[in-house]
C-alpha positions in Angstrom: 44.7 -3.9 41.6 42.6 -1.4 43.5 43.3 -0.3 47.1 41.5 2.4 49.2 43.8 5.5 48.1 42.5 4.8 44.5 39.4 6.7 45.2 38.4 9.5 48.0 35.7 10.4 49.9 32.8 11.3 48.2 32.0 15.0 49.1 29.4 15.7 52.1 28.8 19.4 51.2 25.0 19.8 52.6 23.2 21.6 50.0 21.8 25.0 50.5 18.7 24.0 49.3 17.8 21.4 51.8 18.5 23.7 54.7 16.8 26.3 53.6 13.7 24.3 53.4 13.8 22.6 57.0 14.4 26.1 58.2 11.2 27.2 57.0 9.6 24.5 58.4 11.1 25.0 61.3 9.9 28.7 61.7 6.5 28.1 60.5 6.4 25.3 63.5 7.6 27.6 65.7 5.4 30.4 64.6 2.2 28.0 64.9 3.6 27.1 68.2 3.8 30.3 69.7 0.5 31.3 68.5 -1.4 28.6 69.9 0.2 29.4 73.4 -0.3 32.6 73.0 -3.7 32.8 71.7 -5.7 29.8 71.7 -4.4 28.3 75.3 -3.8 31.9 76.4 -0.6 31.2 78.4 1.6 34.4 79.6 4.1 34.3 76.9 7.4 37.1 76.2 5.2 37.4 72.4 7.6 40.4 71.5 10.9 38.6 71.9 9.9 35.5 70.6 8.5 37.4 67.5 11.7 38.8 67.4 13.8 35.2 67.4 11.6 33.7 64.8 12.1 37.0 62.4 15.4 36.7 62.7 15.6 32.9 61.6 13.0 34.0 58.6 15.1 36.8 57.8 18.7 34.9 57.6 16.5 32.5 55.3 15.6 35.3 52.7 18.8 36.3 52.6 20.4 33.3 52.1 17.5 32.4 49.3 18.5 35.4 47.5 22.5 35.5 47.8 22.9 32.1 46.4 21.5 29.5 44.1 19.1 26.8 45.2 21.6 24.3 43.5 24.6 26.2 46.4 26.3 24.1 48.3 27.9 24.5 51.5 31.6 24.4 52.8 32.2 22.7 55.8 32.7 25.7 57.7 29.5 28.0 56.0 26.9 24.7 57.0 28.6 24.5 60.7 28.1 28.8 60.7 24.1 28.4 59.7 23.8 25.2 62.1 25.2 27.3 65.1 22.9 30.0 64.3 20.0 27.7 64.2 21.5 26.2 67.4 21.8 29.2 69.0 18.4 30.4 68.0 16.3 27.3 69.1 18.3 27.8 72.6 17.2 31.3 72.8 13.6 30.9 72.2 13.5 28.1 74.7 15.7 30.2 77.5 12.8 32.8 77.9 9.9 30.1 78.0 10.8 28.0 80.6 14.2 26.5 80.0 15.0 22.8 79.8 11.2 23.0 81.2 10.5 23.2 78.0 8.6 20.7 76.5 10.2 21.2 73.3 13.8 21.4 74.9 14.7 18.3 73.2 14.5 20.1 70.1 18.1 20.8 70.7 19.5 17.8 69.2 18.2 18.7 65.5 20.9 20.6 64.4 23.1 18.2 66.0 22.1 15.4 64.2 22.0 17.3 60.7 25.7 18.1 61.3 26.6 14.6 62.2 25.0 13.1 59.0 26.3 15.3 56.9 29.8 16.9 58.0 33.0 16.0 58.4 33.4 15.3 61.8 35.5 18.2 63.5 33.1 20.7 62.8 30.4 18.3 63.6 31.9 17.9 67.3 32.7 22.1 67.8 28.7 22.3 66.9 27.4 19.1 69.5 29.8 20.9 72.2 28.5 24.4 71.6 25.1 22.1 71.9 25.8 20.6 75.4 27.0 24.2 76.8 23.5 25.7 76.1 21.7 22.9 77.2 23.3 23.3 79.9 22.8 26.9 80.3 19.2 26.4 79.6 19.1 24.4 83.2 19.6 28.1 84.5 16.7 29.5 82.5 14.8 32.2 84.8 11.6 32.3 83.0 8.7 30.2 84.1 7.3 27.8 81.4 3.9 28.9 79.9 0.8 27.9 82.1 -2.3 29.0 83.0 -2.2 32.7 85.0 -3.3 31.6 88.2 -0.8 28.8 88.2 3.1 28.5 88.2 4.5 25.7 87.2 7.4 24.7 89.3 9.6 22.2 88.2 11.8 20.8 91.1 15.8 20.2 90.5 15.9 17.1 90.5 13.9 16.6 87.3 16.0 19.2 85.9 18.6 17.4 86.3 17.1 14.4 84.5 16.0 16.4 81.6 19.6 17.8 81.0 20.6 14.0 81.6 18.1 12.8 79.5 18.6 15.3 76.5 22.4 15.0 76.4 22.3 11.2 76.0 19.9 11.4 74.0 22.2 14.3 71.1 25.4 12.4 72.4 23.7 8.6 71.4 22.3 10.1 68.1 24.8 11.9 66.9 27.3 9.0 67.3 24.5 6.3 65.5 23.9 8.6 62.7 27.7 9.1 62.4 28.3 5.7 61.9 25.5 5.4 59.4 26.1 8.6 57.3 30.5 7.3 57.1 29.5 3.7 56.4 27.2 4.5 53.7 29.5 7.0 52.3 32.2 4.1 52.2 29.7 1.7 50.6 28.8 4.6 47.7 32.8 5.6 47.2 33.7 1.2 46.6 30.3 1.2 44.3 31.1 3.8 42.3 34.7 2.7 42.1 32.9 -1.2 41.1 31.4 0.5 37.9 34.6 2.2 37.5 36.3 -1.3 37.0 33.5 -2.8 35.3 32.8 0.1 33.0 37.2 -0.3 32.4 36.7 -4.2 31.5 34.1 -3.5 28.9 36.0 -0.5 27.0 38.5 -3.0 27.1 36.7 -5.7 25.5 35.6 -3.2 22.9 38.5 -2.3 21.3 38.2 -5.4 18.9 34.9 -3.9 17.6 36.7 -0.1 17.3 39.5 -1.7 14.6 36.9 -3.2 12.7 35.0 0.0 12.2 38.4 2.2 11.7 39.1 -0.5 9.1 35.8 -0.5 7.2 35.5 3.5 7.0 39.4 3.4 6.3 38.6 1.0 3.1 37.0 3.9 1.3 39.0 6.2 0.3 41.9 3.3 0.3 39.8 2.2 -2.6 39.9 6.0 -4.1 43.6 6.0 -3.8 44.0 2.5 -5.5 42.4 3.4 -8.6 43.4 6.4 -9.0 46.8 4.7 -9.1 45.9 2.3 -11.7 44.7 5.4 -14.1 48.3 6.8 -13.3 49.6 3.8 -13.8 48.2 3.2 -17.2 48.9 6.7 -18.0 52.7 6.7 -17.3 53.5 3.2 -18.1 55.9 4.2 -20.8 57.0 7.6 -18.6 60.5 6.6 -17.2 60.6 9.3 -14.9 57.1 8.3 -13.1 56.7 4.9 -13.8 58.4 3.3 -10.9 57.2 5.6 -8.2 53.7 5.0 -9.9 53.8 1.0 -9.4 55.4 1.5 -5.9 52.5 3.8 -4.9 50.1 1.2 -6.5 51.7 -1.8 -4.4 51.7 -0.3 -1.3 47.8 0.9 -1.4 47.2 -2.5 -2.1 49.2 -3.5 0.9 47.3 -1.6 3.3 43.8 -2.9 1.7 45.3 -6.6 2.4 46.3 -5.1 6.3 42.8 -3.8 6.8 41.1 -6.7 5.6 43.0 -8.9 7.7 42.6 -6.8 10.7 38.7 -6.5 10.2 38.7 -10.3 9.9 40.7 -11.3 12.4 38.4 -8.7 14.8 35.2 -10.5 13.6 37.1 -14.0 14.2 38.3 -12.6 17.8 34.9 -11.4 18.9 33.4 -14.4 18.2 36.7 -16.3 19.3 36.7 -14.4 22.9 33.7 -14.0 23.9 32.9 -17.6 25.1 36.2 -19.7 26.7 36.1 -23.1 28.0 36.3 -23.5 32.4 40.3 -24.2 31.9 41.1 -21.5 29.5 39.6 -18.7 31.9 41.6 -20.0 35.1 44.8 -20.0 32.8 43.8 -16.3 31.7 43.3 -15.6 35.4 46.8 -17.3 36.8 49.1 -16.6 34.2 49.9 -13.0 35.1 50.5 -14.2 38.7 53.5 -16.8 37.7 55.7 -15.0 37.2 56.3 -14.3 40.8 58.4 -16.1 43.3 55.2 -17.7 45.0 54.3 -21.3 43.6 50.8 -21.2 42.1 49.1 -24.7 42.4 46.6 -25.7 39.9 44.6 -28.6 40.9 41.4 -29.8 39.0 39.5 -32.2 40.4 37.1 -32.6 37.6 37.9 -33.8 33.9 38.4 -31.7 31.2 36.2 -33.2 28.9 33.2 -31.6 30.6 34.2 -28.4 31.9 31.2 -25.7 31.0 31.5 -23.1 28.1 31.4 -19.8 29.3 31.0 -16.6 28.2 34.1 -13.8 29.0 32.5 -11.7 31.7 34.5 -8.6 32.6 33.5 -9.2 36.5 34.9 -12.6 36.9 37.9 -12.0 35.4 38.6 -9.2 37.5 37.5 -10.8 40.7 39.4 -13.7 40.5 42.5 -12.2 39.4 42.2 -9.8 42.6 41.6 -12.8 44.6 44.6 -14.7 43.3 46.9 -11.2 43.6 45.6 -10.7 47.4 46.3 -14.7 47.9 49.8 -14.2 46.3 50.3 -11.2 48.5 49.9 -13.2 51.9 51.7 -16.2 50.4 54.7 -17.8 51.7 55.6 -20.1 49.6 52.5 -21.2 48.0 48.4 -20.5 47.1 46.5 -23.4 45.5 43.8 -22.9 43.3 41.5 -25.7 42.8 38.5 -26.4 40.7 36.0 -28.8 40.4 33.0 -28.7 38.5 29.9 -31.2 37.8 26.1 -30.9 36.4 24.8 -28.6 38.6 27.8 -25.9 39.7 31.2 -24.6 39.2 33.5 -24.0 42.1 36.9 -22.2 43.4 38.8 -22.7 46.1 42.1 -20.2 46.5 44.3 -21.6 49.5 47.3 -19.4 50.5 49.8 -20.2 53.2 49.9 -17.1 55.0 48.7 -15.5 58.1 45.6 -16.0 57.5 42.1 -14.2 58.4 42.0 -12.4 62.1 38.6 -13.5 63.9 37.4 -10.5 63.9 38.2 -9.5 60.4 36.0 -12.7 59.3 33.2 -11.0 60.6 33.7 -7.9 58.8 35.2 -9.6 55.6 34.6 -7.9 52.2 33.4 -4.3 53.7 35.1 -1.4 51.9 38.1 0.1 53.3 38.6 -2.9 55.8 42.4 -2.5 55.8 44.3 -5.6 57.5 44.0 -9.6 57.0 45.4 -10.1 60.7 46.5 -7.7 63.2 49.4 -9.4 63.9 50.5 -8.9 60.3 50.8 -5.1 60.3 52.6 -5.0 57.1 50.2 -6.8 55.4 48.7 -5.4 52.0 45.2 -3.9 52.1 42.2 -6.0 51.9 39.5 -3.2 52.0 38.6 -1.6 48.8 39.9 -3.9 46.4 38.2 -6.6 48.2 35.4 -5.7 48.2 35.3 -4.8 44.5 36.2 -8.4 43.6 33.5 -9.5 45.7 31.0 -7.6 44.4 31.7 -8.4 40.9 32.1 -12.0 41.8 28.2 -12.0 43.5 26.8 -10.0 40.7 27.7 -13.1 38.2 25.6 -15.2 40.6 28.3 -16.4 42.8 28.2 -17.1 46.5 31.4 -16.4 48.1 32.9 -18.2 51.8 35.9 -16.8 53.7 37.8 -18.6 56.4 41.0 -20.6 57.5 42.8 -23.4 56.3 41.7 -26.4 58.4 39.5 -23.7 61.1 43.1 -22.6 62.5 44.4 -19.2 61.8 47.2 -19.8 59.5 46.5 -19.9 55.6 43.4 -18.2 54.2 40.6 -19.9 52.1 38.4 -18.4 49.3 35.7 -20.7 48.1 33.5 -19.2 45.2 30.6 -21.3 43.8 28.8 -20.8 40.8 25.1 -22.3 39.7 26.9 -24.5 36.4 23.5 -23.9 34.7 23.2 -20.0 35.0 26.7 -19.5 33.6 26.7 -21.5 30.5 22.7 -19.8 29.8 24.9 -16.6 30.3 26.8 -17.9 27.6 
């Protein structure tokens, strides 16, 4: 029904507006910085070229400001441009006061991060290697750090050494977390918004009934104009030869569509009413009917009597969920899936059996996350189990179902759904 090509990446374009605004606080903390040094610690300080550096990051921010809307956002390439400039900047001021001596050396992993959260992840690793080349450059710094005039601060090799050692693991380990935080979250908001998408599907579907009966009821005006306007004719040219059969033929068929459009708004009024609640059985044969006709045997098994299955109402989710669940069970299938129900006083449950390859260990760990794309690795030409999964599941859980994935019998072969239901929360729903 739905697989992971139906919908793409959401776009990551970092808006201008954000960056401009952590650029400005990044050159009034590095203004307030340098002052301080400079003028309440009174530390030897290169004043002029770090006036300079900071200009130049306040300047690049006007310009931007007034080049392009707030609302602009930024290509791939334009964001990895301004984060290399920023980059570039921060390792300039810090090469002429002191190097990776620095206290503020690990600065250096800002823009990293920033272009690991937010862009694609090429340009993301050109701008943490142009990162790791001036740290590494900054190890080479011939400026003493800041300190009191009568002292020099030496800082020996070997802690150096550690800093650069320190600082790289530390851009390298968060660039790589917020990586994998920023692409899991973008998966988790493209299989959301593709949820609605289905959902928001099911319920124009559902209101089609209610769209005939309002065509028919603004159509049965001027059907009514027409009609007696063909009885005045009528009784006008009843003794015209010429007219009088083309008159009565006009008057029958307006009459016939008045008799179809009452029917139809009827029989949408009946429907509605009809539709929207279903006994237990009713809904599974609605859900495995369309999945028959293929060569896999589906097995209905109810373990509970008809006579008290629940009334529910038709809810657009569990339809769809199930109906994935059967198609992905069918998919796998060798020869056979079983669907049993069972129902008593206090819930409703499912249980879809396939005899198939079953779940992979490690995919029942990771089972329903978007854009998971194999059932077993052994199985390579298995169907897709990511987004489409995870849509079903969704739905399924939103209706107030608990969901369990595993094995047939705990071994590896044949997969098993088991979906339970509180009995009293869907028939209130209904």
């Amino acid at each position: 029904m739905f697989n992971e090509a139906t919908f793409s990446r959401s776009d990551r374009n970092l808006r201008l507006r954000t960056l401009v605004r952590l650029r400005w606080l990044a050159v009034a903390g590095q203004t307030a910085t340098v002052l301080v040094v400079a003028f309440v610690l009174e530390f030897p300080l290169p004043l002029v070229q770090a006036g300079v550096l900071i200009a130049a990051l306040a300047a690049a921010n006007l310009m931007l400001s007034s080049w392009f809307p707030p609302t602009h956002r930024l290509g791939p390439r334009s964001a990895l441009a301004l984060l290399a400039f920023d980059l570039l900047q921060m390792a300039f001021l810090l090469f002429i006061t002191g190097g990776l001596a620095n206290p503020f050396a690990p600065l250096m992993c800002v823009p990293v991060i920033i272009s690991f959260a937010s862009q694609p992840l090429r340009h993301a690793v050109v701008l943490i290697s142009l990162a790791l080349v001036a740290t590494t450059v900054l190890a080479f710094s011939p400026y003493d750090v800041p300190w009191y005039p009568d002292q020099i601060l030496r800082i020996q090799p070997a802690i150096e050494l550690g800093i650069w050692c320190a600082i790289v693991s530390m851009m390298l380990f968060a660039a790589f977390y917020v990586y994998r935080v920023s692409h899991e979250a973008t998966l988790l908001s493209d299989a959301l918004a593709a949820t609605e998408l289905v959902l928001e599907r099911e319920k124009h579907l559902s209101q089609l009934d209610g769209l005939a009966a309002a065509a028919a009821h603004e159509l049965g005006t001027p059907l009514a104009t027409i009609t007696v306007v063909a009885k005045e004719m009528e009784r006008s040219l009843a003794k015209d030869d010429r007219y009088r059969e083309d008159v009565q033929l006009l008057r029958s068929q307006s009459e016939r569509c008045r008799d179809i459009l009452r029917r139809l708004t009827s029989l949408s009024m009946e429907g509605e009413e009809h539709l929207s609640r279903l006994p237990f059985s009713s809904m599974i044969d609605e859900i495995l009917t369309p999945h028959r006709q293929f060569d896999i045997d589906i097995r209905l098994v109810e373990k509970s009597p008809k006579a008290q299955e629940p009334i529910l109402s038709r809810n657009a989710g569990i339809l769809y969920g199930l109906g994935n669940l059967v198609e992905n069970a069918v998919d796998f299938a060798r020869k056979e899936v079983m669907f049993t129900t069972y129902h008593d006083g206090e819930r409703v449950a499912i249980t879809i059996e396939d005899d198939g390859p079953g779940f992979a260990p490690d995919v029942l760990a990771h089972i329903g996350e978007p854009y998971m794309s194999k059932r077993s690795r052994e199985n390579e030409t298995a169907g897709g189990l990511g987004l489409g999964l995870f849509i079903a599941k969704t739905l399924l859980e939103r209706s107030g179902a608990s969901l369990r994935f595993s094995n047939r019998d705990g071994g590896s072969t044949g997969a098993r759904i088991h979906i339970e239901w509180p009995r009293a929360a869907m028939e209130r729903d209904a």
